[in-house]
C-alpha positions in Angstrom: 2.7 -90.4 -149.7 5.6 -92.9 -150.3 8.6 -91.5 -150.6 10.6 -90.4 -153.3 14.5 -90.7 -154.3 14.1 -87.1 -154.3 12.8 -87.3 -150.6 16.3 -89.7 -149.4 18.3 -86.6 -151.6 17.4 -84.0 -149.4 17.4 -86.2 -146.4 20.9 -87.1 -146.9 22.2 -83.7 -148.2 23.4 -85.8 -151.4 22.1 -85.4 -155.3 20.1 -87.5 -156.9 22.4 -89.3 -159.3 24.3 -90.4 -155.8 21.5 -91.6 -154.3 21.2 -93.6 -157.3 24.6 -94.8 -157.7 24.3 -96.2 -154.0 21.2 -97.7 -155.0 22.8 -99.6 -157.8 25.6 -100.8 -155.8 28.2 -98.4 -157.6 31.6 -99.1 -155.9 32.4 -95.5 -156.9 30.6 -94.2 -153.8 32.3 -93.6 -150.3 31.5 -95.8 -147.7 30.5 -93.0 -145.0 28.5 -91.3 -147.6 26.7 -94.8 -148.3 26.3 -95.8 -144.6 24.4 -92.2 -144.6 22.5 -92.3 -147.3 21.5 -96.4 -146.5 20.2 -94.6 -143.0 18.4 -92.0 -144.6 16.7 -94.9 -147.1 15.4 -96.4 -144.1 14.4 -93.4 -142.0 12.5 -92.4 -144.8 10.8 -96.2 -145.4 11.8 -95.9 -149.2 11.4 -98.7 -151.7 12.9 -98.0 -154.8 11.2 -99.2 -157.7 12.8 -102.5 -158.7 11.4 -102.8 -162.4 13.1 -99.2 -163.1 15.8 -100.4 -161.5 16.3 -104.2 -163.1 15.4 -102.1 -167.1 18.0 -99.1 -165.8 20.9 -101.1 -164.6 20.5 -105.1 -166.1 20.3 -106.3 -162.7 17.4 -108.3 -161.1 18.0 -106.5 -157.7 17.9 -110.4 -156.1 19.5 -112.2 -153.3 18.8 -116.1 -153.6 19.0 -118.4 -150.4 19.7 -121.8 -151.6 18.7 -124.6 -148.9 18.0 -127.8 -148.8 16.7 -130.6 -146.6 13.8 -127.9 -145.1 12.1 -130.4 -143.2 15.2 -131.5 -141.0 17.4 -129.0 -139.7 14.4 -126.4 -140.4 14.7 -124.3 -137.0 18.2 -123.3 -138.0 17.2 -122.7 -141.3 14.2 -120.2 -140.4 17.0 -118.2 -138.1 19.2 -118.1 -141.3 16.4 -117.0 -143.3 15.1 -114.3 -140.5 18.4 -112.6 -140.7 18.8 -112.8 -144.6 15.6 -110.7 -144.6 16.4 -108.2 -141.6 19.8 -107.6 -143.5 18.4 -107.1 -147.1 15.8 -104.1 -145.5 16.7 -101.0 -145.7 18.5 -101.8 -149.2 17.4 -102.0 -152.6 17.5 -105.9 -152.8 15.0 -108.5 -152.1 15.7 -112.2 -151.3 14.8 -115.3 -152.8 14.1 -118.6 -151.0 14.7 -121.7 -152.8 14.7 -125.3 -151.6 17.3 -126.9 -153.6 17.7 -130.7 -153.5 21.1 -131.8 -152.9 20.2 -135.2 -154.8 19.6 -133.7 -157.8 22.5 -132.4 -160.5 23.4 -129.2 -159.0 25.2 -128.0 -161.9 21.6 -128.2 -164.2 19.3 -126.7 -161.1 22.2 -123.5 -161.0 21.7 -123.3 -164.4 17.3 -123.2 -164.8 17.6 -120.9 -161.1 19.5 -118.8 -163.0 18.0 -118.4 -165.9 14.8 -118.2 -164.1 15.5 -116.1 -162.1 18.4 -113.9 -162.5 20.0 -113.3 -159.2 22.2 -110.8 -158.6 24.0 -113.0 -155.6 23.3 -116.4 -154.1 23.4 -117.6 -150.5 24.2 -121.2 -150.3 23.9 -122.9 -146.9 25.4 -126.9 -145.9 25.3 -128.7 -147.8 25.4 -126.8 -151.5 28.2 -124.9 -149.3 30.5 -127.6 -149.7 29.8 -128.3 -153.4 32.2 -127.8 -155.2 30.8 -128.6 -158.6 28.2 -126.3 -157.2 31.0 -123.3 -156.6 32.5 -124.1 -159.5 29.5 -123.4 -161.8 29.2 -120.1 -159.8 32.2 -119.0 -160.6 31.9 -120.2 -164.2 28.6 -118.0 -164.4 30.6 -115.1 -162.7 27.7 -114.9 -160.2 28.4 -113.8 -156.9 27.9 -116.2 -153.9 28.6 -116.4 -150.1 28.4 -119.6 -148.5 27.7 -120.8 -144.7 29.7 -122.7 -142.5 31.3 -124.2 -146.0 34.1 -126.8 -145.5 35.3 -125.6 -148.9 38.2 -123.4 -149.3 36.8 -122.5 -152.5 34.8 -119.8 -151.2 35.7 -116.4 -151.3 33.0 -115.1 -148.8 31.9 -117.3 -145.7 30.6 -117.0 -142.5 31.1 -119.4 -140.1 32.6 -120.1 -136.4 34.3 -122.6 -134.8 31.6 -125.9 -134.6 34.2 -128.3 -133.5 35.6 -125.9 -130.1 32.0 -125.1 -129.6 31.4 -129.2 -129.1 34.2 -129.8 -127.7 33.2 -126.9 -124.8 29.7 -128.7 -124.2 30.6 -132.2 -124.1 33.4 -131.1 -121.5 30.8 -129.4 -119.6 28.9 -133.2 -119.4 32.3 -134.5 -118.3 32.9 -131.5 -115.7 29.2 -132.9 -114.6 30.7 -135.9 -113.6 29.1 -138.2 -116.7 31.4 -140.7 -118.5 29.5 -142.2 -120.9 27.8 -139.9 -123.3 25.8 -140.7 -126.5 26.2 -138.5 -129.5 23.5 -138.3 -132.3 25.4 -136.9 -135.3 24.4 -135.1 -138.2 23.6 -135.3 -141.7 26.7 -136.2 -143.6 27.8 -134.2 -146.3 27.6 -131.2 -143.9 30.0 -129.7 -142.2 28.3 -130.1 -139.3 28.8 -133.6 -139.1 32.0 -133.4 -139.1 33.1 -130.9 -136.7 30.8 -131.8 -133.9 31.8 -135.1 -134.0 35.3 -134.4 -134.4 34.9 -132.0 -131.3 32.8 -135.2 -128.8 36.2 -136.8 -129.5 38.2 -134.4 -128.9 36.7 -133.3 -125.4 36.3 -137.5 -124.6 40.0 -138.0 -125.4 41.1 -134.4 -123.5 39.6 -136.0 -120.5 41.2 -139.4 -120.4 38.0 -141.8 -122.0 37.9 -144.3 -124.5 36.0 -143.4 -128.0 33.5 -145.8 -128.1 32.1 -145.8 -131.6 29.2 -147.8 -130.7 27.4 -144.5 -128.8 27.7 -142.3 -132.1 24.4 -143.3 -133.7 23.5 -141.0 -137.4 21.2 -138.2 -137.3 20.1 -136.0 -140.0 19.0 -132.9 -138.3 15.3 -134.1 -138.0 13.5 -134.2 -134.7 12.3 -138.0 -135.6 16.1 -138.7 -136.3 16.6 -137.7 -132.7 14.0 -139.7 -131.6 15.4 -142.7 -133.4 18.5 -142.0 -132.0 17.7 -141.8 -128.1 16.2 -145.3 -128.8 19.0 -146.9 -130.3 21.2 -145.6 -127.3 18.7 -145.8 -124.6 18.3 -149.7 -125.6 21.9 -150.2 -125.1 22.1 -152.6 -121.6 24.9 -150.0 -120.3 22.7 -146.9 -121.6 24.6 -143.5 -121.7 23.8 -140.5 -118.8 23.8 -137.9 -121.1 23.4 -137.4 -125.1 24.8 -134.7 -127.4 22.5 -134.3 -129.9 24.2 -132.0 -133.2 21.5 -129.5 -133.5 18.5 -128.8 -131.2 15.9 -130.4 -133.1 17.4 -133.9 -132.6 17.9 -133.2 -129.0 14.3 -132.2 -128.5 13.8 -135.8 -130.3 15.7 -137.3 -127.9 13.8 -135.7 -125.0 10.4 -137.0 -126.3 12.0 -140.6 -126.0 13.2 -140.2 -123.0 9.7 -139.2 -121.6 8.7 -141.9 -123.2 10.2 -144.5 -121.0 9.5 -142.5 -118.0 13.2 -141.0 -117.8 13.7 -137.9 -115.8 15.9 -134.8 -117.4 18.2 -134.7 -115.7 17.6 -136.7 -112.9 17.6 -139.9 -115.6 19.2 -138.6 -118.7 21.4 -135.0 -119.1 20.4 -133.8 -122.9 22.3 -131.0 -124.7 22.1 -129.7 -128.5 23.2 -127.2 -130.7 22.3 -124.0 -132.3 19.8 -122.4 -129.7 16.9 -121.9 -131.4 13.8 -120.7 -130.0 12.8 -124.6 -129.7 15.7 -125.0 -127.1 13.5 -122.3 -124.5 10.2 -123.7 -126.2 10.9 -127.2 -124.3 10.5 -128.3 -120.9 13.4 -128.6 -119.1 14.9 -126.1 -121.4 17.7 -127.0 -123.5 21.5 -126.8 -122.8 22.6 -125.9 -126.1 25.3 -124.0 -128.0 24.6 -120.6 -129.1 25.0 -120.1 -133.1 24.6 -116.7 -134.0 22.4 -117.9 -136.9 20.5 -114.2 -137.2 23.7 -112.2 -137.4 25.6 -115.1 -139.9 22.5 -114.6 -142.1 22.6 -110.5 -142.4 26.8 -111.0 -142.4 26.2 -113.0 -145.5 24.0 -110.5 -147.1 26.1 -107.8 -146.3 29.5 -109.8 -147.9 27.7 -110.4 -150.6 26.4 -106.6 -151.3 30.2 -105.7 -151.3 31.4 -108.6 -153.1 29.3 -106.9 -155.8 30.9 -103.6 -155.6 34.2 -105.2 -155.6 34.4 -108.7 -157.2 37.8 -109.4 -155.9 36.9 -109.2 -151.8 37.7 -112.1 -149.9 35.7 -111.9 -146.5 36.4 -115.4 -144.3 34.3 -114.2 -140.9 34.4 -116.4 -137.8 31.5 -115.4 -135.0 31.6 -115.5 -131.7 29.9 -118.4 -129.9 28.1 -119.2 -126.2 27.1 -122.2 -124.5 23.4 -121.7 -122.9 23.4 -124.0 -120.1 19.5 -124.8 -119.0 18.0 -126.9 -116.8 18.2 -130.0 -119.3 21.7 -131.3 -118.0 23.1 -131.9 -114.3 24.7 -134.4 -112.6 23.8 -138.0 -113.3 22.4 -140.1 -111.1 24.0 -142.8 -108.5 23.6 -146.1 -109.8 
């Protein structure tokens, strides 16, 4: 038999009416006696009832993830997603997924999500995490949001870590390889992304005494065929680079495919490294050097920032995650020409 809110009462040693205030979010609650009674919710595998809930206390008991661009980038966006929905068990919310074209007016899609809807919190991830229209209107509708790696300082709640160091500490480990000419496939402007690994490829380049070379910085928009165009641009070069940093993992495993293509060994021919480690990077073979983004654990940090957000509208979280480069067998020393 499921159980009850009676059941996670006596389990906890609490009342009724406190189990209830945890369940609403009620700030008037102490934290230890709401980390107990969250553990005794899931020992027990009890769902509240949302409808009583959402007529009880005017809430919709929703968290909304607001992505766009699903197609490119979508590896890192599954992680997020993963860890939105590992952080929200176990409590009495629910998330929302919803692909949310940055082309359109984002102002009038806040608006009809909302009113659709009615979400309690919202999730945005790059790009709608640095627009500030977007933010704006949040605020406006006194809605409560957490962004993701948002260049904004507009946002109360974000989760994020250092991109740029983390690109600068992989293109040094090329360098410390012994390559000198390394291609970088950026990533879709408008996100931060873009910006900060780029910014760090220049930064390790000039740390190390060599010339910026704009003309081995091709776009990329996240998309594996994006890092397939890419590799060819470069790779068609007459002095061709011995290694490429692709931004993100699916561009790099893009780049890889071209470089099979024309017969290219990796590493022997061509040192490839990305970013994020998803499970693509140890999917591929050689597996991929990549960076480590804790994309799981920014995910559940975001749901958990924006649970308390709710309890107390005036919390300002910025948290920075640690990072790790995963060296694999995709970059080494390049080759004597």
């Amino acid at each position: 038999m499921p159980a009850r809110i009676e059941d996670v009462a006596a389990h906890a040693g609490v009342s009724t009416k406190t189990v209830s205030r945890v369940l609403n979010g009620h700030p008037s609650v102490r934290a230890v006696l709401r980390t107990r009674i969250e553990a005794s919710i899931r020992a027990l595998n009890y769902v509240p009832n949302p409808s009583a809930r959402s007529l009880a206390g005017n809430r919709s008991y929703l968290i909304a993830l607001l992505y766009d661009n699903p197609t490119s980038g979508s590896s890192y966006v599954m992680e997020l997603i993963v860890g939105v929905l590992q952080a929200c068990k176990g409590t009495p919310y629910n998330a929302v997924l919803h692909p949310f074209e940055a082309s359109d007016d984002p102002v009038a899609q806040i608006d009809r999500f909302v009113a659709h809807h009615r979400p309690d919190a919202v999730i945005l991830v790059p790009p709608h995490a640095n627009n500030l229209k977007l933010l704006q209107r949040l605020d406006e509708l006194d809605l409560r949001y957490a962004t993701i790696s948002s260049r904004s300082h507009q946002s109360r709640i974000d989760i994020g870590f250092d991109e740029r160091k983390a690109a600068a500490d992989i293109v040094r480990q090329l360098i410390a390889l012994g390559h000198r000419r390394i291609g970088h496939v950026a990533g879709l402007k408008g996100h931060g992304a873009h910006v900060w690994r780029l910014s760090g490829y220049r930064d390790a380049l000039r740390k190390a005494g060599i010339e910026y070379d704009e003309s081995l910085v091709v776009p990329g928009d996240f998309s594996f065929a994006s890092g397939v165009a890419g590799a060819k641009a470069l790779l068609d070069r007459r002095n061709a680079p011995t290694a490429i940093f692709a931004a993100n993992d699916d561009m790099a495993c893009g780049v890889m495919r071209e470089a099979h293509a024309r017969g290219l060994a990796i590493p022997g021919d061509l040192s490839v490294c990305g970013f994020d480690d998803t499970p693509v990077a140890m999917l591929v073979s050689p597996g991929l050097t990549t960076v480590h983004q804790p994309c799981r654990e920014m995910g559940r940090l975001a749901v958990e920032g924006v649970l308390a957000s709710i309890r107390d509208p005036a919390l300002q979280l910025q948290t920075h995650v640690p990072y790790a480069l995963q060296p694999r067998a995709s970059t080494g020393a390049p080759a004597k020409r």
